[in-house]
N, C-alpha and C positions, 0 to 999 in steps of 0.2 A: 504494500500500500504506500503510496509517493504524499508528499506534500504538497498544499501548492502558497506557493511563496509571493508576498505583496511586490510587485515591480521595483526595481532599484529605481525607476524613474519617476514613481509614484512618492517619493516621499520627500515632504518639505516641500509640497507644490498642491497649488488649489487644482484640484483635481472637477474638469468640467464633463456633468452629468445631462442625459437628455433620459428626462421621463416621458413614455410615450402610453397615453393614455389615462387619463383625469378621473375615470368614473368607480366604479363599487372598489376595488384593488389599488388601482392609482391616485386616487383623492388620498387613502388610508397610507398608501406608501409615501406620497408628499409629507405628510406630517411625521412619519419616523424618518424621514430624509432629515427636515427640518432639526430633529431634538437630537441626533445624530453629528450635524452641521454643526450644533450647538455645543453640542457636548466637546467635538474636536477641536473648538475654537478655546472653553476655557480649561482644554489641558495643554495648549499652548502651538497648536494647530495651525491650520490654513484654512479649513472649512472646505469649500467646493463650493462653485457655481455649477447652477441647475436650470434649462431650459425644457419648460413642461408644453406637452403639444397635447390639442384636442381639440377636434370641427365642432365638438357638440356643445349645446347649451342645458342648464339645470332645469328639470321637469319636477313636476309635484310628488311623482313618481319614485324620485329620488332621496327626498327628504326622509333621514331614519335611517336610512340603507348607506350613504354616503356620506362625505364632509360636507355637509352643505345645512344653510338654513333658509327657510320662507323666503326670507328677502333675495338668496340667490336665482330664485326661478326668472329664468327669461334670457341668465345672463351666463356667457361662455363658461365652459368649465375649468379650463386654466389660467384664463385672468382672471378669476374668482379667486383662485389660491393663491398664486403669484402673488396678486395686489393684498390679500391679507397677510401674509408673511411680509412684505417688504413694507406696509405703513407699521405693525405691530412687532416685526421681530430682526429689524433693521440689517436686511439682505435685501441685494439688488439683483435678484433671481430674473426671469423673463419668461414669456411666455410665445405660445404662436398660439392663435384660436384656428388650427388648420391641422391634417394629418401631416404626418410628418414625412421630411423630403429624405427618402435614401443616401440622395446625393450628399448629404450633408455628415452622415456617418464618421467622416475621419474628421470633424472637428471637436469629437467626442474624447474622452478618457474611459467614460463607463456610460451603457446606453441599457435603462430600463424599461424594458415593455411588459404593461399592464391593460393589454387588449384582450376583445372577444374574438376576433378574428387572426385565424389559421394564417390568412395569405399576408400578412404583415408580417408573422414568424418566415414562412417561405421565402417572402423575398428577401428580407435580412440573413438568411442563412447564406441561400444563394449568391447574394451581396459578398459576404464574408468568404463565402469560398472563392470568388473571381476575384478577390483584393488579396490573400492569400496567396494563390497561384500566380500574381502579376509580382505582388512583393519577390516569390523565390526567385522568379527569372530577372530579377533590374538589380545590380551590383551597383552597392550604394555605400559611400563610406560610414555614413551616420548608423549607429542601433537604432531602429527602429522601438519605440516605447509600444508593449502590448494595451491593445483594447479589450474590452471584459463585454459580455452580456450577458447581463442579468434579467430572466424570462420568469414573469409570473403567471401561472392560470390557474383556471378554476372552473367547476361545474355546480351544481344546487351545493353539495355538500362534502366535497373533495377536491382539492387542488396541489397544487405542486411549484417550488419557486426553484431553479437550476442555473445557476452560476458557470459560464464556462468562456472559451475564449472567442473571440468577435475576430481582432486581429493578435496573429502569433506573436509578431515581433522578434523579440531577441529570448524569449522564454522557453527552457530546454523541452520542455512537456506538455502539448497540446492538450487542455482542457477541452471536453467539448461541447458544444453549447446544445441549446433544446435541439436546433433545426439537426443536430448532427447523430443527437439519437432518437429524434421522429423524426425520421425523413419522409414519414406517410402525411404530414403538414402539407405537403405539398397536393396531396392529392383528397384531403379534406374539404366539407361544403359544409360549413356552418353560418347562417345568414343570423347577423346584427341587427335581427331587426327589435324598435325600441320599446319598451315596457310603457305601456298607456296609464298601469294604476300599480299600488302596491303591493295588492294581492299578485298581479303577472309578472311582476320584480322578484318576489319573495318565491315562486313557481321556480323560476331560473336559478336564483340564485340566495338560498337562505341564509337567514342573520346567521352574522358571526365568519361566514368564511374569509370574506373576505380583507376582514382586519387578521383572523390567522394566515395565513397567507404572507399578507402584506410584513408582517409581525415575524414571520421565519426570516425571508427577504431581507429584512431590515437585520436581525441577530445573525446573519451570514457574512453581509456587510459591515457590519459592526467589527463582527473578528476578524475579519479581513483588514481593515484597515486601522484596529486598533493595539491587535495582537500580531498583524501581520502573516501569519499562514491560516491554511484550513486542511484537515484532513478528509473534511465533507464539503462537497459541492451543491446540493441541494438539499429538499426535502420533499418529503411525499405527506400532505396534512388531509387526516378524515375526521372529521367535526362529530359526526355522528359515534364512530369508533371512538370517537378520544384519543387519536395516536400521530404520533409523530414518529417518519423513517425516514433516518438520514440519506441521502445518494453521497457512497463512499466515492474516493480517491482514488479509483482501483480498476485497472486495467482488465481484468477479468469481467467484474461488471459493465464494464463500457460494452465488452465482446459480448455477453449475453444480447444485450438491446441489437446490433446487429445481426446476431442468429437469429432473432424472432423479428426481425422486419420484413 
């Protein structure tokens, strides 16, 4: 079983984060981004800047289920957040009220996705692999500093957050990310489409996952960046079960996920 170790480039630098997706997981991850942020700041840190993306706006739907309150309905979901962290918890974070542009992937250090849709994992994998494969063939004097993606999902009452690498860079041991152990992502049909009331929210997706979820995510991240390795790369959370299982470090287990795709 290997470790995986925080990048030598990664430390004593504000490390810039794109959170992609605002709603049930994402609103919930924003705020342990934020107490995270905070916490690195007063043990003598750099914090990290964060660029949160999302097309959609807060529905009444949402209220209870997400970050959000009454007065948010009508209005984007990530200038909602954005703007309340930056007048209340004095960060100059950003936002896009739009999905997010692929193209913009290497201006990242660590890129979190907290979406419903399969084909945002797909093309970021895909993405990852073509950036990859161009990095090994172009002889470059610089090391390349590694990119991380960190992948949250979820269903009514089970989800899974996995940690792996985005881009390799100069890092002896390929993590590997969601898209690289479902590669069935690609061939997935799950339609987004939006919850009208809170009874057909709570259908989809029941209280509570989505702050566990979010909540593993964040204590992943956490040791990552504050102890500096991990010997687990993800988790597997059942809300209903009561359980948490780590996704080890371990190249046997990577091999299992590719015999059964």
């Amino acid at each position: 079983m290997h470790k995986l170790k925080i990048p030598q480039q990664w430390l004593n630098k504000k490390l810039k984060i794109a959170l992609i997706g605002c709603g049930g997981t994402g609103s919930e991850m924003f705020d342990e981004l934020f107490r995270i942020h905070s916490l690195l700041i007063a043990l003598g840190g750099d914090g990290f800047v964060l660029t949160a993306f999302d097309p959609k706006t807060v529905t009444h739907a949402n209220i209870g289920r997400q970050r959000f309150w009454p007065c948010d309905v009508g209005f984007n979901k990530a200038e909602v957040l954005v703007s309340r962290v930056n007048n209340f918890g004095n960060t100059t974070w950003s936002f896009q009220n739009e999905d997010f542009d692929i193209e913009q992937v290497e201006e990242f250090n660590l890129i979190i996705t907290c979406v419903d849709s399969p084909d945002v994992r797909a093309a970021l994998g895909k993405k990852a692999s073509k950036l990859n494969q161009v990095k090994k063939s172009v002889h470059s004097r610089s090391i390349p500093s590694p990119t991380f993606w960190l992948d949250c999902g979820n269903d009514a009452s089970q989800g899974n957050t996995i940690l792996g690498h985005f881009l390799l860079g100069d890092a002896p041991l390929r993590i590997p990310n969601v898209y690289d152990l479902y590669p069935v992502l690609d061939s997935m049909d799950v339609k987004d489409e939006p919850s009208c009331s809170t009874l057909a929210a709570l259908e989809k997706q029941d209280y509570g996952i989505n702050r566990s979820v979010a909540r593993e995510a964040a204590n992943l991240l956490w040791q990552f960046l504050r102890h500096g390795s991990l010997t687990h790369h993800g988790s597997y959370i059942d809300i209903k079960a009561g359980t948490v299982t780590p996704l080890m470090i371990d190249e046997k287990i990577w091999k299992s996920f590719r015999e059964c795709a």
